[in-house]
C-alpha positions in Angstrom: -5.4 4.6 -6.5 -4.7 8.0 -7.8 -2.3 9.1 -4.1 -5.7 8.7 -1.8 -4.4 8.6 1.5 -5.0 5.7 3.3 -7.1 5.6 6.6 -6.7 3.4 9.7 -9.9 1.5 9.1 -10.0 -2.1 9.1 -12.1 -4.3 7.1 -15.3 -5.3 8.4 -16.4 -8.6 10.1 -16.4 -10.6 6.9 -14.9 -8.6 4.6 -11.4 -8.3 3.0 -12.0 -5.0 1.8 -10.8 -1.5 3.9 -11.9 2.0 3.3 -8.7 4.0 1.2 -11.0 6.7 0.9 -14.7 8.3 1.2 -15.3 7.0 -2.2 -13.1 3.9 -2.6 -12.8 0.4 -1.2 -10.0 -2.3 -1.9 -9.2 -5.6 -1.7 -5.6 -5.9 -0.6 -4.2 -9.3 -2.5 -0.8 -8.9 -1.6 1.7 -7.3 0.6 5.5 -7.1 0.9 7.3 -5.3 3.2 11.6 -4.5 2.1 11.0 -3.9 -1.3 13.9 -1.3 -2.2 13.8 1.4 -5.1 17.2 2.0 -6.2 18.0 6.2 -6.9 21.7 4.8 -8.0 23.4 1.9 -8.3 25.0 2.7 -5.2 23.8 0.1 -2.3 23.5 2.9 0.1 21.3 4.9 -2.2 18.1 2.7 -1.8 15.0 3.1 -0.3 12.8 0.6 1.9 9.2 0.3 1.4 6.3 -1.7 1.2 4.8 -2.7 -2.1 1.2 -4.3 -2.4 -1.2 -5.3 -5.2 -5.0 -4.3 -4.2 -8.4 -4.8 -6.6 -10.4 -1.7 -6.5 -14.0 -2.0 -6.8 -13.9 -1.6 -11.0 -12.5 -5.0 -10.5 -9.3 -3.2 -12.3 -5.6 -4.2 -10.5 -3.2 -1.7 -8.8 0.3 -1.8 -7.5 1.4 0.8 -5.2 4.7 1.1 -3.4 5.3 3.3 -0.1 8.8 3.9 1.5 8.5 2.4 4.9 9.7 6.1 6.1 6.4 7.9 5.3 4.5 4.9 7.7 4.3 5.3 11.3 5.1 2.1 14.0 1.1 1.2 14.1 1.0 1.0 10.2 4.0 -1.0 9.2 
């Protein structure tokens, strides 16, 4: 996904894909929401996020993790 921000665009009326950018659709397969990334193996040293597994339209597979700090209220 090469870090293309994501827009608030829902799929349209029949379709599982959204818009990630001008050039690029997805098909989200799966979502999970408190998956941690551990900096340390210090339990306090772990970061929330959202990990999800999308199909880009070369039909290749992608995983891509955000920390649930970068998302706003709306998006998570």
């Amino acid at each position: 996904m090469g870090g293309a921000p994501v827009e608030n665009t829902p799929p349209s009326e029949g379709s599982d894909y959204c818009i990630v950018s001008e050039v690029a659709r997805v098909r989200l397969l799966y979502s999970r929401s408190k998956v941690y990334v551990y900096r340390s193996a210090d339990k306090k040293d772990r970061i929330s996020g959202f990990i999800c597994v999308v199909q880009g339209p070369d039909d290749q597979y992608y995983i891509a993790w955000t920390p649930e700090a970068l998302l706003s209220e709306h998006d998570r």
